[in-house]
C-alpha positions in Angstrom: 91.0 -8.9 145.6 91.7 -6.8 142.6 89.7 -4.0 144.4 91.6 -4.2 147.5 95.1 -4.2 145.7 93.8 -0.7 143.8 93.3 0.8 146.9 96.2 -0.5 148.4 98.3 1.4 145.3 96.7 4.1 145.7 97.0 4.4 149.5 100.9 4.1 148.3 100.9 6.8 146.0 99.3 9.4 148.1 102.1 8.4 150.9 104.6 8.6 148.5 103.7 12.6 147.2 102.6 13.3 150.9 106.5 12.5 151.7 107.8 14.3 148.9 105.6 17.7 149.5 107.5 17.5 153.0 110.5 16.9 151.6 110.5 19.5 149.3 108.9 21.9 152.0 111.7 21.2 154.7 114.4 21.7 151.7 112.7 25.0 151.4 113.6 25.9 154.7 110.5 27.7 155.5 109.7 28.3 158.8 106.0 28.6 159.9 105.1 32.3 160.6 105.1 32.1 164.2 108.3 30.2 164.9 111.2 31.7 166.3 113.1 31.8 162.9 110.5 34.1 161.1 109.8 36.5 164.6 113.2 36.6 164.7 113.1 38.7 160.7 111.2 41.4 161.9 112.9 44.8 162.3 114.2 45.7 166.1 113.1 48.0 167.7 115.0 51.2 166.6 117.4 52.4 169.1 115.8 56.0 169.3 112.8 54.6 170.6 114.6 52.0 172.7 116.2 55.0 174.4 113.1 57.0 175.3 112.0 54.0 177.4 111.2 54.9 180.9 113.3 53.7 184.1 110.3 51.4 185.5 110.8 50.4 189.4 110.1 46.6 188.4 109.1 47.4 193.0 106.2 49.6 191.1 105.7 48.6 188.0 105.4 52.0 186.8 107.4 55.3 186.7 105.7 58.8 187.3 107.1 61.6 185.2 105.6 65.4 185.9 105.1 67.5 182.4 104.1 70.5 183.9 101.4 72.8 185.0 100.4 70.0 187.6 100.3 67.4 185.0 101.8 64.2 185.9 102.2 60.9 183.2 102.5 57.5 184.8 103.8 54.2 182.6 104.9 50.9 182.9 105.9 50.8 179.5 102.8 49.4 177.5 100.2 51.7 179.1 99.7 55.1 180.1 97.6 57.1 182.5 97.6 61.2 184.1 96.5 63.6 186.5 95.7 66.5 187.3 96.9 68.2 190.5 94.8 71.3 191.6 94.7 73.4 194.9 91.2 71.4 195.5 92.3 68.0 194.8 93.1 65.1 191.7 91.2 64.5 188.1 93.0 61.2 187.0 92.7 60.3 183.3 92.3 56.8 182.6 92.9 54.2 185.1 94.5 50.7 182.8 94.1 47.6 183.9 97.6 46.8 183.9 98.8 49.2 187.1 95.3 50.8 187.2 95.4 49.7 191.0 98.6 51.3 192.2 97.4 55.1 190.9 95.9 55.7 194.2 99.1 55.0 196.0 101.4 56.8 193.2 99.3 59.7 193.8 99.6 59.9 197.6 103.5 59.7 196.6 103.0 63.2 194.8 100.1 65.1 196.8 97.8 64.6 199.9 94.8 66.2 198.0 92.3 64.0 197.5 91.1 62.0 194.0 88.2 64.3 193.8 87.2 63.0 189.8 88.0 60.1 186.8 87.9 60.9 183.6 87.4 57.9 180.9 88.9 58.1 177.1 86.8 55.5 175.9 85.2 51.7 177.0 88.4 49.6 176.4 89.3 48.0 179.4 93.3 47.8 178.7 92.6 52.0 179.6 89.8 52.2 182.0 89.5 48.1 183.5 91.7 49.2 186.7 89.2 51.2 187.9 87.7 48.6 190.8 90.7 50.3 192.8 88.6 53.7 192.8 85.1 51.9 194.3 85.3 53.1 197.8 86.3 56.6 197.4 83.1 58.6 198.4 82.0 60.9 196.1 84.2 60.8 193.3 82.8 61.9 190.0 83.2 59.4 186.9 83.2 61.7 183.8 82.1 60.0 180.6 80.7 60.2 177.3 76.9 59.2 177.5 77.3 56.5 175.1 80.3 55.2 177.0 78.5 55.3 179.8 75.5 53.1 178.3 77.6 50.5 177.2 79.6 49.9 180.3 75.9 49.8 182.4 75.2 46.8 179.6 78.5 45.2 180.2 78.0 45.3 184.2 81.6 44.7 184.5 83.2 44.7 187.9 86.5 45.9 187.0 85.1 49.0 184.8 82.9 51.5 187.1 79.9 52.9 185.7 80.3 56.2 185.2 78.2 59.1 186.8 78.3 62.0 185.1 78.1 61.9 181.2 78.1 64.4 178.5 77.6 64.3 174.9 79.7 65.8 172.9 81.7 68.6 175.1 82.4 69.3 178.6 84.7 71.6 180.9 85.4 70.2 184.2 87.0 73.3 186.8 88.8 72.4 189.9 91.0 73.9 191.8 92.0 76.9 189.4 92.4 74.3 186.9 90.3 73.6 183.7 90.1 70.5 181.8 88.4 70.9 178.4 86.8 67.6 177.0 85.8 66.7 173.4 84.4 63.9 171.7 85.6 62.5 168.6 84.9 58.9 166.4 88.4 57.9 165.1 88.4 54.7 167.3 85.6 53.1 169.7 82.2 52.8 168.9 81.4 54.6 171.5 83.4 57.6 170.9 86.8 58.8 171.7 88.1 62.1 174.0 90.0 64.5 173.3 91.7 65.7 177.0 92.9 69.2 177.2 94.7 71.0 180.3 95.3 74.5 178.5 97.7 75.7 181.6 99.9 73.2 181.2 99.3 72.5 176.9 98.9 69.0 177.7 96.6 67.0 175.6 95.8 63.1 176.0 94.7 61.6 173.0 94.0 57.5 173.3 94.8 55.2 170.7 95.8 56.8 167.5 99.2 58.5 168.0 102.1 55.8 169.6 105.3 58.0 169.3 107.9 56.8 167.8 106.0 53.7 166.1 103.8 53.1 163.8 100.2 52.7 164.8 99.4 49.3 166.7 97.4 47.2 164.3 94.6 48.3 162.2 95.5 51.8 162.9 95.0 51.5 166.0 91.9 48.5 165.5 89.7 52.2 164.4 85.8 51.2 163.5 85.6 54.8 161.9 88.8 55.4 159.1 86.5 58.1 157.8 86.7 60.0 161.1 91.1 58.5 162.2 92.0 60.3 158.9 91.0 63.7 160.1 92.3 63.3 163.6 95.5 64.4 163.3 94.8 67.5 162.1 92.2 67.9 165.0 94.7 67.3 167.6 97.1 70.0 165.8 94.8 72.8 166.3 95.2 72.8 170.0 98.3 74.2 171.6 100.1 71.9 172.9 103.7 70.7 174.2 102.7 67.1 175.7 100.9 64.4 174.2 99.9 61.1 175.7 98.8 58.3 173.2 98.0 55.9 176.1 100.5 52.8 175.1 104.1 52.5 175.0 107.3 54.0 175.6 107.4 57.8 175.3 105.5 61.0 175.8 105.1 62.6 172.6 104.7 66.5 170.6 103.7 67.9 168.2 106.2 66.6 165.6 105.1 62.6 166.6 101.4 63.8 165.4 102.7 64.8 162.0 104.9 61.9 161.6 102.4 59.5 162.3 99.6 61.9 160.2 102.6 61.7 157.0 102.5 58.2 157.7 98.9 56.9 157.6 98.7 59.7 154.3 101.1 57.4 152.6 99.8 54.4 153.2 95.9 55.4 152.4 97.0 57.8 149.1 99.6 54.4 148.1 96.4 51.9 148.5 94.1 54.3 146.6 96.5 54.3 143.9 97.2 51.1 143.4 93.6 49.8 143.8 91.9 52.2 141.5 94.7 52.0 139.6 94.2 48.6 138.6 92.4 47.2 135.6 90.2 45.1 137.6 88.2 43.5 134.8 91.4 42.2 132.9 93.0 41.2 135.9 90.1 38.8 136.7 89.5 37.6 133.8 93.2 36.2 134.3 92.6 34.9 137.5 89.9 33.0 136.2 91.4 31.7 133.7 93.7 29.7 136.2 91.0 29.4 139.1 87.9 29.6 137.2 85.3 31.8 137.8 82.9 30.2 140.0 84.6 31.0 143.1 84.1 35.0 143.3 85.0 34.9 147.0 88.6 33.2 145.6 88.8 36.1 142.8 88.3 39.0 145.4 90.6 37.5 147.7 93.2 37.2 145.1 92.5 41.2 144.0 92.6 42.4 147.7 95.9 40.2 148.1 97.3 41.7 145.1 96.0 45.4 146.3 97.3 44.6 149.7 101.4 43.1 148.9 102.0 45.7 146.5 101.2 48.9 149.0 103.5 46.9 151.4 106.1 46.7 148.8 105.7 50.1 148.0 105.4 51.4 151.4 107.4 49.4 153.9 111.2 51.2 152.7 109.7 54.6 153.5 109.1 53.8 156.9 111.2 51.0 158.1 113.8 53.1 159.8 111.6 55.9 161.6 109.1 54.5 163.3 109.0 51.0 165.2 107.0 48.3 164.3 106.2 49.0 160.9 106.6 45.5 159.2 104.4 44.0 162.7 101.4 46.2 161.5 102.0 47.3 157.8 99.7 44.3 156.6 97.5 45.2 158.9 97.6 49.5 158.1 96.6 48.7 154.5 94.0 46.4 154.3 92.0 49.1 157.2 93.4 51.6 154.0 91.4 49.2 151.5 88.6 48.6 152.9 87.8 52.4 152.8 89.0 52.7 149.5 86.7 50.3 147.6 83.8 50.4 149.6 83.7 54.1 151.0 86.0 56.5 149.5 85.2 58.5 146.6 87.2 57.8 143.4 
């Protein structure tokens, strides 16, 4: 009996702090991350990027904007794709999953030369899983990387033809009078990353690494290779060019969104390595452990990376919060890509 009535007390106590912790939480006012108080704190969009949003037929679902030289950008506003009119028929860049099926018909809207050849960036199917709507055009070439290629035979995946001409590292498709000039670069995929060039009309298409007018999406731009993104921008930059395509979002962009987001991503990486090998790593865990112990080394690093990672935030975020979108979405997200270069790759 005396047992049962210690248990019952302490079943009682428990309730009691249990109550108070909420108590004391909801007088806090805290609202969990993803409720519509705390989305509601991050920055809006800024109103120059909200006015370089296209005019989508919501009939289409996308909008077709010509850039020159027989270039021709279509968008719905989260994706992009291209083409290539020439006196002999259509090279289409990218086909995304999200309108992927209506580029045939916007196409026909704009020429009644045939789609003679389709050119893939890279394997992510947001950029090449509309392609099903190309299956039954006879003889039309699907230009890939090699390694691109071998992944997508081992995916088997209905919605992403294989393609059926492959390269390795460079390749110059001609058509039509026109020449595309194709490059392969590592700053995203692990299967590598194009570079597409039309010199007559200095267009180039570069997926996932430049968004203009916001900050890259999260990750910069979920890269496998930081090594290889932080030389990218000055890769692009050596080609002349007046049009870029980034693949996602609201805007065409020039030369001037490659530097901005190249200034960015150089201020969050040079702000990380700073404050990381700044640090005096062995005092500052030795008073950590003092209040966690030292047992738990996964608990210490996560407490250094945490420390690493709020403080470039801090230090960063009023740089950039009013020119470029999105920055407090992805900041988080930029520096710990930036952090895990710097310990465990970077040179001091």
């Amino acid at each position: 009996m005396k047992r049962h009535t210690c248990i019952l007390a302490f079943v009682a106590m428990l309730c009691v702090h249990l109550l108070a912790q909420s108590s004391q939480q909801a007088s806090m006012q805290l609202p969990p991350e993803d409720s519509p108080e705390a989305l509601q704190q991050y920055v809006p969009v800024l109103p120059s990027v909200k006015a370089q949003f296209w005019k989508i037929d919501p009939t289409l679902g996308y909008a077709v904007h010509s850039v020159g030289g027989g270039v021709y950008v279509i968008s719905d506003n989260g994706w992009q794709s291209a083409f290539l009119v020439t006196d002999e028929g259509v090279i289409v860049f990218d086909v995304p999953a999200s309108f992927g099926k209506s580029i045939p018909s916007a196409i026909a809207k704009v020429t009644d030369k045939p789609i003679k050849i389709l050119v893939y960036s890279h394997t992510h199917k947001d950029h090449i899983g509309g392609s099903a709507a190309f299956k039954d055009i006879k003889g039309l070439q699907i230009v890939a990387l090699d390694t691109v290629a071998d992944f997508l035979k081992e995916m088997n995946d209905p919605n992403r033809l294989v393609p059926n001409v492959t390269f390795k590292t460079e390749k110059t498709i001609s058509l039509g009078g026109k020449t595309v000039e194709l490059t392969r670069h590592d700053y995203h995929s692990n299967e590598g990353d194009l570079f597409i060039y039309v010199p007559q009309a200095k267009f180039i298409m570069a997926i996932d690494c430049v968004t203009p007018g916001y900050a890259p999406f999260s990750g910069f731009d979920i890269t496998t290779n930081f090594h290889e993104y932080l030389k990218v921008f000055d890769q692009l930059l050596a080609y002349d060019f007046d049009t870029f395509v980034g693949g996602h979002l609201t805007s065409i962009g020039t030369k001037q969104d490659v530097l901005m987001t190249k200034e960015f991503t150089i201020d969050v990486y040079s702000t990380v390595k700073r404050i990381h090998n700044g640090m005096d790593q062995a005092a500052f865990w030795s008073e950590t452990a003092k209040q966690i112990g030292s047992d738990n080394e996964f608990l210490l690093f996560k407490v250094l990376l945490d420390k690493v990672v709020d403080e470039s935030v801090r230090v960063v975020q009023p740089h950039w919060i009013n020119r470029l979108a999105g920055v407090d979405v992805w900041l988080p997200s930029h520096v710990r890509t930036a952090l895990i270069y710097v310990r465990w790759d970077d040179k001091e």
